[in-house]
C-alpha positions in Angstrom: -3.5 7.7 1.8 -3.6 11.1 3.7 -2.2 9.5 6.8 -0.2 7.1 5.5 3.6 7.7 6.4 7.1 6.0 6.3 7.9 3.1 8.0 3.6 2.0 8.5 3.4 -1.6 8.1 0.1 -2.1 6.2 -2.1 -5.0 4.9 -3.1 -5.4 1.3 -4.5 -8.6 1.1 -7.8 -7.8 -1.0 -6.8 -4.1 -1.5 -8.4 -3.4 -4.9 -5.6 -1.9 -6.4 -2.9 -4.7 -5.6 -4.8 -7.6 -4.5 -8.8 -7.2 -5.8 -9.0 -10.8 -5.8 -7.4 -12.0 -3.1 -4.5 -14.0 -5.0 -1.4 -12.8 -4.2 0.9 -15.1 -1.8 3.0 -12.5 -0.8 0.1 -10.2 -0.1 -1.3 -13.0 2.0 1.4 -14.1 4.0 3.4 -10.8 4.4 2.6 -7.3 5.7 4.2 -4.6 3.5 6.5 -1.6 5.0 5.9 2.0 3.7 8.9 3.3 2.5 8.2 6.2 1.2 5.3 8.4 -0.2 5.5 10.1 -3.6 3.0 12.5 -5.1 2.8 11.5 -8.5 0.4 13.7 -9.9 -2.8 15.3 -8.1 -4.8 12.1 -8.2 -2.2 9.6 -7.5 0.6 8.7 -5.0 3.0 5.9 -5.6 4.0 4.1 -2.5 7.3 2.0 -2.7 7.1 -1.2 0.3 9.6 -3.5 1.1 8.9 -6.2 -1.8 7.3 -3.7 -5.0 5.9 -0.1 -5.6 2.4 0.7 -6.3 0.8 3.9 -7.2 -2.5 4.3 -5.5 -5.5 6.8 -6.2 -4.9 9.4 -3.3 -8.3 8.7 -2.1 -7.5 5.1 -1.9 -7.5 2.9 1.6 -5.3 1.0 3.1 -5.5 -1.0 6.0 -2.7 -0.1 8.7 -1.4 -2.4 11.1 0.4 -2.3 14.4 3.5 -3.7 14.9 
């Protein structure tokens, strides 16, 4: 989550916090756009994307993709 910044487009298919078992459609068809990051507390950042927010442990990854 360190390097994650605005405007990343990232793939969450089978991330364990939105997709641990690989059944979202959305996740599996669409990459998500970082909109924002948002230090929640000390151990969690919420990261609003184009289609939903999630709030993610800050230790959490995340696969980044290039455009």
């Amino acid at each position: 989550m360190k390097d994650l910044k605005p405007d990343n487009s990232v793939d969450l298919e089978g991330n364990p916090i939105t997709c641990p078992e690989h059944s979202s459609t959305l996740l599996a068809n669409e990459r998500q756009i970082v909109a924002d990051l948002e230090i929640a507390t000390p151990v969690c950042t919420v990261v609003p994307f184009n289609d939903f927010s999630c709030g993610f442990p800050r230790d959490c990854l995340v696969k980044v993709r290039k455009a």
